[in-house]
N, C-alpha and C positions, 0 to 999 in steps of 0.2 A: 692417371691414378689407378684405372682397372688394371693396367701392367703389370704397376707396382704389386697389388693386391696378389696377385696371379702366381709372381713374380715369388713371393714370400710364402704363398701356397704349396708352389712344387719345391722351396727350400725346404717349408717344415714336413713336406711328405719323403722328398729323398733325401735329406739330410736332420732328422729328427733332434741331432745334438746339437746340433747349430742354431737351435733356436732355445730361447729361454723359457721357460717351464711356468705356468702359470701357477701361481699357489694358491693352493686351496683356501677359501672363507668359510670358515664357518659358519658364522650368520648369515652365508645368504639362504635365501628360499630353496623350498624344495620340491616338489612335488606339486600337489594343488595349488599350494602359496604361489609358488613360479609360475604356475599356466595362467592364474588371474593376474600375475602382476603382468604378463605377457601381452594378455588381453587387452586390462585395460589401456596398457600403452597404445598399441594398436588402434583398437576401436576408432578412434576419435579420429583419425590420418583413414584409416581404410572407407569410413563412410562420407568424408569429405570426400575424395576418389569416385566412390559409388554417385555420389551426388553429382557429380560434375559429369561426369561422361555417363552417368542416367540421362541427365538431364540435353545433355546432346543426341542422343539415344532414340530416345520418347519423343522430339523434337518440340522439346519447350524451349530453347533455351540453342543458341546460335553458337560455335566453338567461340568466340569473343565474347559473349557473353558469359557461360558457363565458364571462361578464363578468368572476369573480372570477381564471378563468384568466387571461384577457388581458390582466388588472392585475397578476398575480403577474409572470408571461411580460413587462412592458412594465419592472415595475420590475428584473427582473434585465437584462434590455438594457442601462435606463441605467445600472445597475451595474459592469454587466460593463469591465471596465478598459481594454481596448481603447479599447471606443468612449469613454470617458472623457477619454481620453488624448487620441485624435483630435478631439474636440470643444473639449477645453483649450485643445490647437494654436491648431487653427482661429481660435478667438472670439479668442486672442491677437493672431492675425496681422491678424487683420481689425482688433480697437480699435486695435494701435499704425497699420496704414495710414490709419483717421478720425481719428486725432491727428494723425497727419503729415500731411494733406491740412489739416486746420484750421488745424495750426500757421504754415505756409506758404502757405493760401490766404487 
């Protein structure tokens, strides 16, 4: 998949036309609004991170163990209803705009 990634990178850099052009939202954030909504995405994934390999670190806590935490710690994340909720949105808005670009294109 890094390939691929790679792959589409040096398309949209040497070949700029060949790729499709992302259009502009107006509703999204901008500024402030985007660095916090940034943020708190982040947060919650970077200090489970910090906790885990702290915690191997500091030597509390043995790479097996610090693994079991990071999986208890990953599944309450995706649990947590928030983020659930925010990621439902998301994939919603995203299929209905690949249907509506297919339906029409």
């Amino acid at each position: 998949m890094a390939l691929y990634i790679l792959f589409l990178v040096a398309v949209a850099v040497l070949r700029p036309a060949a790729m499709p052009p992302i259009p502009p939202d107006p509703a999204a954030p901008k500024g402030l609004a985007l660095a916090r909504q940034i943020a708190e995405a982040l947060l919650a994934p970077v200090l489970l991170i910090a906790v885990v390999l702290g915690s191997i670190l500091i030597g509390l806590a043995t790479p097996t163990e610090a693994a079991a935490v990071g999986a208890v710690g990953a599944i309450l994340l995706a649990a947590s209803g928030k983020l659930v909720e925010q990621r439902r949105r998301q994939s919603y808005c995203a299929r209905k705009h690949v249907t509506t670009k297919k339906s029409l294109g």
